[in-house]
Structures are given as structure tokens and as C-alpha cells.
N, C-alpha and C positions, 0 to 999 in steps of 0.2 A: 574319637576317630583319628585324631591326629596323633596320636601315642602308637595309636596302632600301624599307621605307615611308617613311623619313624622303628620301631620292633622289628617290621617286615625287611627295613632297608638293611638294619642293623645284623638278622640271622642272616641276610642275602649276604651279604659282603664279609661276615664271619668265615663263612664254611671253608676247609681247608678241601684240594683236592689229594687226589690218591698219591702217595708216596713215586717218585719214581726211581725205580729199581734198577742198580749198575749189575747184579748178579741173582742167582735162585738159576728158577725156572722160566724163565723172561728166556723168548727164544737168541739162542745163537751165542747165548754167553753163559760160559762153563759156572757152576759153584764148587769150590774147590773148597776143603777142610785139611788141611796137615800141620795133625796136634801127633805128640811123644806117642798113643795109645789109638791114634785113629784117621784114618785117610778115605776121604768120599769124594767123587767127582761126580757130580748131573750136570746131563746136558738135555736142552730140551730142541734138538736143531731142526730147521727148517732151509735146506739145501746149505748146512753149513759148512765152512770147508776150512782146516786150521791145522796145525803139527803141532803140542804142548808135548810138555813132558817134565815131570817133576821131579827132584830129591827127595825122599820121603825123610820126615822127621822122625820115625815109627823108631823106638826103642827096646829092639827085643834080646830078651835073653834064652838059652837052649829050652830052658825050662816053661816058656811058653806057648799058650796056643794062641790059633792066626784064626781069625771066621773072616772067610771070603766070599763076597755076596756079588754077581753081577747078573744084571737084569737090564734088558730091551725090550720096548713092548711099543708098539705104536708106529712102528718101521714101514718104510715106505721106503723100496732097493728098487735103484735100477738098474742095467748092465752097467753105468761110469761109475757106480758105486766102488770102491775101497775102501772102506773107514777100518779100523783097529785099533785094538787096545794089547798094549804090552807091561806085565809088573817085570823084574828082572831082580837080581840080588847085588850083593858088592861085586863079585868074581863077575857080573857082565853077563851071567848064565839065564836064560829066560824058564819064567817061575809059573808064568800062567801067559796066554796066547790068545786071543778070541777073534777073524774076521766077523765083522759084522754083517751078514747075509739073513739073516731071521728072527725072529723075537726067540727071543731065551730067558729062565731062571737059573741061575746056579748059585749053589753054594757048597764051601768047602769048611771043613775045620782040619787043620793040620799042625804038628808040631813043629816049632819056628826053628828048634835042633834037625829035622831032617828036609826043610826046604830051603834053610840059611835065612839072611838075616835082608828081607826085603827092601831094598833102597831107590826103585826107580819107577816109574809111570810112564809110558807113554801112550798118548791118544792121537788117530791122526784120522781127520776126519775130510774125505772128500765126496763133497753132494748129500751129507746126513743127514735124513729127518725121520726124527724119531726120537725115543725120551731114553735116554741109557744111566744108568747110575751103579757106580763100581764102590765097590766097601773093602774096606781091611781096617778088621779089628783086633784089637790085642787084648787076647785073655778075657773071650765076653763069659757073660754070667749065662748061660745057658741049663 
């Protein structure tokens, strides 16, 4: 009997809790990937409100293609709503545009010779809640 309290005390005070998580899908805080071949931003907000905007690493050449995926779903707009997402290229020229006013899927495949060579992010979120996740890929296997 005594082995067994002492087993019981031993799993009790063992167990590890849940990891806690600085990024992902954990509300209000962005996950961000920018690798040479690939750029992903989820957000999972709940009244979030923030201005990012990135340099993309994305390394393309004319001879490439770009698959662009963006997707809202779970949106919850009110009139103070603004939120937006901007890619743009080097010249500063804007490459894709989306106010965020409704759930949407899109996606694109384009060649990176007639959209130029995409270099910029931005996301500006006021009041967001909803789940958005923006893609650009280089040369997917499709």
C-alpha cells in the first residue's frame, strides 16, 4: 500500500503542463514564415488591432511561378472595422489589395516575370477577429 501512495505522489508531481505558446494560432499574435521560397502570415484575432509589415525574403526569378492563397473565415466586421492586407513589389507598385469586410478564398498562380518580383507585406488590423492566413509560394508543385 505504501508503494502505491508513493507511485501516486511520484505521476502527480511528474506530469508536465501544456507548452505555452509565443506564436501559431494562439489569439492576437501573428505566425509569420519568411523563407527564400515561401511567406505565410496567420492571424487568429480577437478585437486585434496592430500595423506589421514585412520585407519578404522570397527569391524569384522571371522564370517563375508565384501560387497565392488568401483566406478569412470566421470574421466578425463591424462598422470600426478597417483591417487590410497589402503584398507590393520593389518599384512600390501594389501587387494584390484585399479590405477585409467578408470571409473569402482566393487563390492565384501567376508568373513572377509579369507581376515583378514581390518584396513587401503589409497587414493593418483594426478591431480583427477572425482567422486570416495569406500564402506566397515559389514554384509550388501543383
Amino acid at each position: 500500500m505504501r508503494y502505491k501512495y508513493i507511485s501516486v505522489f511520484f505521476i502527480y508531481f511528474s506530469c508536465v503542463s501544456p507548452p505555452k505558446y509565443d506564436d501559431g494560432l494562439i489569439e492576437n499574435i501573428p505566425a509569420i514564415v519568411n523563407d527564400d521560397d515561401y511567406f505565410s502570415l496567420s492571424v487568429n484575432g480577437n478585437n486585434y488591432n496592430d500595423s506589421l509589415s514585412w520585407e519578404l525574403n522570397l527569391d524569384l526569378s522571371d522564370f517563375d511561378e508565384v501560387l497565392t492563397t488568401f483566406i478569412v473565415r470566421d470574421l466578425n466586421v463591424s462598422p470600426s472595422d478597417s483591417s487590410y492586407i497589402i503584398a507590393s513589389i520593389v518599384t512600390g507598385d501594389t501587387i494584390f489589395k484585399a479590405n477585409i469586410q467578408s470571409e473569402v478564398i482566393f487563390s492565384s498562380i501567376d508568373s513572377a516575370k509579369f507581376i515583378g518580383e514581390i518584396k513587401k507585406v503589409i497587414f493593418k488590423a483594426e478591431n480583427f477577429e477572425g482567422k486570416l492566413e495569406y500564402q506566397i509560394i515559389k514554384n509550388p508543385n501543383l
